[in-house]
ZADO-1210 file (C-alpha; in nm, 4 decimals, padded with zeros to 6 digits):
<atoms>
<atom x="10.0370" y="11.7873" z="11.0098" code="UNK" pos="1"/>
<atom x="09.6915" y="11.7022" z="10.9233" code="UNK" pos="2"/>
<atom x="09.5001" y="11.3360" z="10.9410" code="UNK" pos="3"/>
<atom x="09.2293" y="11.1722" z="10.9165" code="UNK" pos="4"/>
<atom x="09.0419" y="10.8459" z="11.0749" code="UNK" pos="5"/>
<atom x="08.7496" y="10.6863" z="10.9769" code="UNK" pos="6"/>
<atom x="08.6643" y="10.3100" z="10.9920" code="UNK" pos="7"/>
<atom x="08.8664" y="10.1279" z="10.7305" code="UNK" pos="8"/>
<atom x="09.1846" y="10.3968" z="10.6808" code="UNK" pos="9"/>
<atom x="09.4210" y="10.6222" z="10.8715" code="UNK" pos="10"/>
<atom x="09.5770" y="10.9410" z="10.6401" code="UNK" pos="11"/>
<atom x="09.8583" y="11.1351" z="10.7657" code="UNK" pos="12"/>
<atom x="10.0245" y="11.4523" z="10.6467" code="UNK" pos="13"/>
<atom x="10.3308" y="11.6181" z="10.7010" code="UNK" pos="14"/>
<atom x="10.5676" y="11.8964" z="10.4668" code="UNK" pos="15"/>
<atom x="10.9332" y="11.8244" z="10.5414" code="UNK" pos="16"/>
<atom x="11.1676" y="12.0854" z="10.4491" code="UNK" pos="17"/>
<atom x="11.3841" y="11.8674" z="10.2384" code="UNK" pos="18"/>
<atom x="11.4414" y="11.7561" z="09.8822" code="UNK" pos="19"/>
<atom x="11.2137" y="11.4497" z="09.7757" code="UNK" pos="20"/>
<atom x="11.5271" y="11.2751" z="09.7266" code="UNK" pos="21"/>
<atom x="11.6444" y="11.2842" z="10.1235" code="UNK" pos="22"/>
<atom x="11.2801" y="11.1642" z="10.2140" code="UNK" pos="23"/>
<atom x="11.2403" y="10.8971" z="09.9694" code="UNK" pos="24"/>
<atom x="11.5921" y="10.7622" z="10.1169" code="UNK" pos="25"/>
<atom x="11.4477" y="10.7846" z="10.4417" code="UNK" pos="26"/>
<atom x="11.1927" y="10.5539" z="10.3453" code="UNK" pos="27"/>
<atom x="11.4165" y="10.2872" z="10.1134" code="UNK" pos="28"/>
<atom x="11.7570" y="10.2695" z="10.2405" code="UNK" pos="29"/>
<atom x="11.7826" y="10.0551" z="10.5598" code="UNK" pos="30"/>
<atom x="12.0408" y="10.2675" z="10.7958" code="UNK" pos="31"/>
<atom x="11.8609" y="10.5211" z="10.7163" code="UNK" pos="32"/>
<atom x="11.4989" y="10.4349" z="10.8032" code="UNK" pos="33"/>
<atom x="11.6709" y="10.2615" z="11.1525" code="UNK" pos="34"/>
<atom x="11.8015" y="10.6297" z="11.2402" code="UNK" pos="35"/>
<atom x="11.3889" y="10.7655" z="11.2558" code="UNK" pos="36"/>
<atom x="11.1933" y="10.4827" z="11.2752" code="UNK" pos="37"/>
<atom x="11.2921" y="10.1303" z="11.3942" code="UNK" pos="38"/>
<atom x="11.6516" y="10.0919" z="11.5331" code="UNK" pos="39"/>
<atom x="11.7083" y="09.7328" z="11.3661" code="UNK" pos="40"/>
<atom x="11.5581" y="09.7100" z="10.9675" code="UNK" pos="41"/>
<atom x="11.5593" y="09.4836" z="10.6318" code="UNK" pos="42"/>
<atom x="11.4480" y="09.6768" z="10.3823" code="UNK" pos="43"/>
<atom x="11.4874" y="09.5717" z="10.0067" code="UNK" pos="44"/>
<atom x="11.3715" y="09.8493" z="09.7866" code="UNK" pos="45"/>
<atom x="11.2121" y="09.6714" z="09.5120" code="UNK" pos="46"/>
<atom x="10.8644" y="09.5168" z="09.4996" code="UNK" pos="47"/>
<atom x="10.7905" y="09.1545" z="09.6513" code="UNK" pos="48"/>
<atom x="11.1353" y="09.3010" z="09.9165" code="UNK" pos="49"/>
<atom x="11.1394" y="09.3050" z="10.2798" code="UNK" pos="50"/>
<atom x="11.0168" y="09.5993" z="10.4451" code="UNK" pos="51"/>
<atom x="11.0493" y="09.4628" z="10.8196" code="UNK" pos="52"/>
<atom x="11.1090" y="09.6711" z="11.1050" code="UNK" pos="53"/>
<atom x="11.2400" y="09.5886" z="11.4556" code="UNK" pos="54"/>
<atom x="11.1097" y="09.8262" z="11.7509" code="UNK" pos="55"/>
<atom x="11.3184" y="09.6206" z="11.9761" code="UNK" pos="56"/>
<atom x="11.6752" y="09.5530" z="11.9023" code="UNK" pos="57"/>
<atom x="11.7956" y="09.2288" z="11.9020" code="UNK" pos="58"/>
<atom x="11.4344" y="09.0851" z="11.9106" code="UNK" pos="59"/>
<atom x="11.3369" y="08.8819" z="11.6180" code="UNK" pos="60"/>
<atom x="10.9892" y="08.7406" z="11.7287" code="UNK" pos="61"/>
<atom x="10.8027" y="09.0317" z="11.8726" code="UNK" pos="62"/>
<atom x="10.7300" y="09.3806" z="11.8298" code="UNK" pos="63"/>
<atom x="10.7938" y="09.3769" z="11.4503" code="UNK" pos="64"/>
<atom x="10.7411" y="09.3730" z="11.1108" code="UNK" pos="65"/>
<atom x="10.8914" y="09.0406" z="11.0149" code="UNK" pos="66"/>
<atom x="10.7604" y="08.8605" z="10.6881" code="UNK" pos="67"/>
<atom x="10.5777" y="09.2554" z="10.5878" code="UNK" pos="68"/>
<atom x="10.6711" y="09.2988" z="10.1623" code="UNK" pos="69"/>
<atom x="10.7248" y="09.6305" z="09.9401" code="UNK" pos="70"/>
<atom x="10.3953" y="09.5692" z="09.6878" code="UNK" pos="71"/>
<atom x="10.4211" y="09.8749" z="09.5226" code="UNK" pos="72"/>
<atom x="10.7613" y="10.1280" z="09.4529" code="UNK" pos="73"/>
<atom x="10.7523" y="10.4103" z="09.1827" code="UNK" pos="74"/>
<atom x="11.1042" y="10.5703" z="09.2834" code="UNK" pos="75"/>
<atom x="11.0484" y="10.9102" z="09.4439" code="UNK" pos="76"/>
<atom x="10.6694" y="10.9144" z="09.4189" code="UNK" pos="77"/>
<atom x="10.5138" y="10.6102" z="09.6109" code="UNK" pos="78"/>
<atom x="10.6120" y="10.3319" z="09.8100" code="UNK" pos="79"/>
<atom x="10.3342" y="10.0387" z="09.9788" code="UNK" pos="80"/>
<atom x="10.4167" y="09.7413" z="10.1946" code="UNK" pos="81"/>
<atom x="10.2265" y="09.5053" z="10.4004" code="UNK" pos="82"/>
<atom x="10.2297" y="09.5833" z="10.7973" code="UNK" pos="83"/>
<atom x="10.1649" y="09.4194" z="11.1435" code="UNK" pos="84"/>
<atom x="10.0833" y="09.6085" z="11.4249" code="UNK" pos="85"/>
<atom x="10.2409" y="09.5885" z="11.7572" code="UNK" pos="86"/>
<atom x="10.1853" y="09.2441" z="11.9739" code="UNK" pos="87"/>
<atom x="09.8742" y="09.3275" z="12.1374" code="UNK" pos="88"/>
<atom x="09.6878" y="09.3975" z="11.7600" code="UNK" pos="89"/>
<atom x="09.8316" y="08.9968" z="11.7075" code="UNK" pos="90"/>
<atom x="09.5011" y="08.8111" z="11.7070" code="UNK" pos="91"/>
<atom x="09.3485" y="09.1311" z="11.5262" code="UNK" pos="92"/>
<atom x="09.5924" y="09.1916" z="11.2556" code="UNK" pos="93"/>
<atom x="09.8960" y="09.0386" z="11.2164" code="UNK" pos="94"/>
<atom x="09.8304" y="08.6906" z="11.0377" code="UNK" pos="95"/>
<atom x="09.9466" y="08.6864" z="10.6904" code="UNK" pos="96"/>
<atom x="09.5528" y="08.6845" z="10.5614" code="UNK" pos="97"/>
<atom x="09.4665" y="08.9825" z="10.7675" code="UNK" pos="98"/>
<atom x="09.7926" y="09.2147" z="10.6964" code="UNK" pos="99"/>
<atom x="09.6733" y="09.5805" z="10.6627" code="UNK" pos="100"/>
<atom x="09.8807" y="09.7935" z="10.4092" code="UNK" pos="101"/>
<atom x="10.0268" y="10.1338" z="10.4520" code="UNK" pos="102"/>
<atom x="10.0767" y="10.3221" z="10.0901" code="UNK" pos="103"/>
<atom x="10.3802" y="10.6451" z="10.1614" code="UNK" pos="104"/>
<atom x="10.3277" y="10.8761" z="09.8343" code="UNK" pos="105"/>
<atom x="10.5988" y="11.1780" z="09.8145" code="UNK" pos="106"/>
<atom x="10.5425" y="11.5224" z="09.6407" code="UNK" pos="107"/>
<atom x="10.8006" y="11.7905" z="09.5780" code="UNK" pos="108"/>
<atom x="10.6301" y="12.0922" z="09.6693" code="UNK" pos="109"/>
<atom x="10.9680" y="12.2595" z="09.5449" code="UNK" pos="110"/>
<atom x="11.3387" y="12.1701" z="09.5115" code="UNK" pos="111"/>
<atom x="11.3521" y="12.2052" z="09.8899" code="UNK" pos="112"/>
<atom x="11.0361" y="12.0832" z="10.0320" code="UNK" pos="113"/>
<atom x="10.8692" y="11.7487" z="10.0381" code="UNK" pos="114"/>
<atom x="10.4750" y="11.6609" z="10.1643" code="UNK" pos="115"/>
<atom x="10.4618" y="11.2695" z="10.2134" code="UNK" pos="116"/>
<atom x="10.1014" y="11.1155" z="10.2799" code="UNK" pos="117"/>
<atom x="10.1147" y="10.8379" z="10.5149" code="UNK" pos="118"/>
<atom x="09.7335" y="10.6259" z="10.4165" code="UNK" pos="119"/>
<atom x="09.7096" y="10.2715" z="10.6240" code="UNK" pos="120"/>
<atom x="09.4443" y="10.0993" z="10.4688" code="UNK" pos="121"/>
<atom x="09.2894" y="09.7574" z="10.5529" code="UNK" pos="122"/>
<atom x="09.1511" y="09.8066" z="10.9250" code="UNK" pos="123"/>
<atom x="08.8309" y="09.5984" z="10.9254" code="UNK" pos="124"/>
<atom x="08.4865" y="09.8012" z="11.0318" code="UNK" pos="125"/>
<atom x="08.3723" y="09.6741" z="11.3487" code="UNK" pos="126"/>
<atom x="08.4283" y="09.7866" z="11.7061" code="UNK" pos="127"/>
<atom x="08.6832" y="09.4954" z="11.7761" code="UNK" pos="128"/>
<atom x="08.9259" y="09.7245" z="11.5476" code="UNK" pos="129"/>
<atom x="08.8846" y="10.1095" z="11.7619" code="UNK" pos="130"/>
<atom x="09.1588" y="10.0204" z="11.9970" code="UNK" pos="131"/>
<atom x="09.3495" y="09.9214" z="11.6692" code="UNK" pos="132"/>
<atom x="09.3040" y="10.2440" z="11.5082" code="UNK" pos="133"/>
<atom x="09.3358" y="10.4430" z="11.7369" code="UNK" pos="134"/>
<atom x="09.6896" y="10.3396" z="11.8477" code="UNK" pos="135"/>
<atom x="09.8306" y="10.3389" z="11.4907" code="UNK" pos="136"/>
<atom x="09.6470" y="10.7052" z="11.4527" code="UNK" pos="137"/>
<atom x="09.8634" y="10.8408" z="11.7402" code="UNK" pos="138"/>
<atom x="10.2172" y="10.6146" z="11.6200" code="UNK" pos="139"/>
<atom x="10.1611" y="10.7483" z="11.2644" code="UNK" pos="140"/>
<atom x="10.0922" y="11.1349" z="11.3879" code="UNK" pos="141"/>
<atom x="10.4953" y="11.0028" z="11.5843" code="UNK" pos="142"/>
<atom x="10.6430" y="10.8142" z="11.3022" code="UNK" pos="143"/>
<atom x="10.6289" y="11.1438" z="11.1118" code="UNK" pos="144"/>
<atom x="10.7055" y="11.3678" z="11.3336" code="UNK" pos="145"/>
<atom x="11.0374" y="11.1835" z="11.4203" code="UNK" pos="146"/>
<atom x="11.1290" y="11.1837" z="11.0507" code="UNK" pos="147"/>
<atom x="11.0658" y="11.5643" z="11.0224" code="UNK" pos="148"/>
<atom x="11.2717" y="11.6130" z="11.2787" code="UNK" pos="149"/>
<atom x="11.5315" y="11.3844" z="11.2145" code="UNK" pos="150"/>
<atom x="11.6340" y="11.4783" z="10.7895" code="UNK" pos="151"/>
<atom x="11.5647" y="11.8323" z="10.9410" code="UNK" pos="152"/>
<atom x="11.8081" y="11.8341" z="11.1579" code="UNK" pos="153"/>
<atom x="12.0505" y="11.7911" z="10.8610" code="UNK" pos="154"/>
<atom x="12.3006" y="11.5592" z="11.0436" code="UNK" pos="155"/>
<atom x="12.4477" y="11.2027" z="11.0129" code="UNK" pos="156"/>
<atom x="12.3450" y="11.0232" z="10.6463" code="UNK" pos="157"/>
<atom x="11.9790" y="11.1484" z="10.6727" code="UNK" pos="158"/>
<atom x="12.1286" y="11.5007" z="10.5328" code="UNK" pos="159"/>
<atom x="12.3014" y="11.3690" z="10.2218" code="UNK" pos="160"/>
<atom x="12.3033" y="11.1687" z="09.8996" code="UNK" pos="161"/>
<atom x="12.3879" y="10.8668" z="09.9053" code="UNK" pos="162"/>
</atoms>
């Protein structure tokens, strides 16, 4: 995995041995994204649709996602939504003027392996938004490693068509 920080923009990298189709399913079909990367989702795969996560089951009002929109989907090549960062980014980030936006792009390296580029743009430059970065550098570097591991591991629906 590689990545990259600087003042406005996070990049991360990662080659999952997989077909672009498993990964891009991942990303776009609700079970499936809860099973790697929030345990309670709405996700509506077309642009101007929900792309809300819940870190904490059951809870509705913090550590989420809520009110975050697909603006971008080319199927099996990119995918871009809004995004909030966790509750202590709130006064930072999280107001529906400030949203950043993370863009997910997907490449078939061949009919068995996948790179997906993870770039979170919209952190402002000043020192008020370090802390900021610096946690979403390290739960980005996480968020992919858990789906690596998780279509990888070839069980439960991240291992087949749907």
């Amino acid at each position: 995995m590689t990545s990259i920080a600087n003042d406005k923009a996070i990049m991360k990298e990662v080659t999952i041995n997989a077909p672009i189709s498993l990964v891009w399913h991942a990303w776009t079909i609700p079970e499936r994204v809860s099973e790697w990367f929030a345990p309670e989702t709405e996700i509506e795969a077309k642009v101007g649709g929900a792309y809300e996560l819940y870190f904490v089951p059951g809870n509705k009002t913090g550590m989420n996602t809520k009110g975050c929109k697909i603006t971008k989907l080319t199927w099996e090549n990119e995918l871009q939504f809004t995004w909030k960062g966790p509750d202590q980014f709130d006064t930072l980030m999280n107001h529906e003027t400030k949203l950043t936006t993370v863009n997910v792009s997907f490449t078939s390296i061949n009919e068995d392996s996948t790179k997906v580029i993870i770039k979170h743009l919209g952190f402002q430059d000043n020192d008020d938004w370090g802390e900021a970065i610096n946690w979403h550098e390290m739960a980005w570097s996480s968020v992919l490693n858990s789906l690596k591991s998780a279509i990888e591991k070839g069980e439960g629906n991240l291992c087949c068509q749907p």
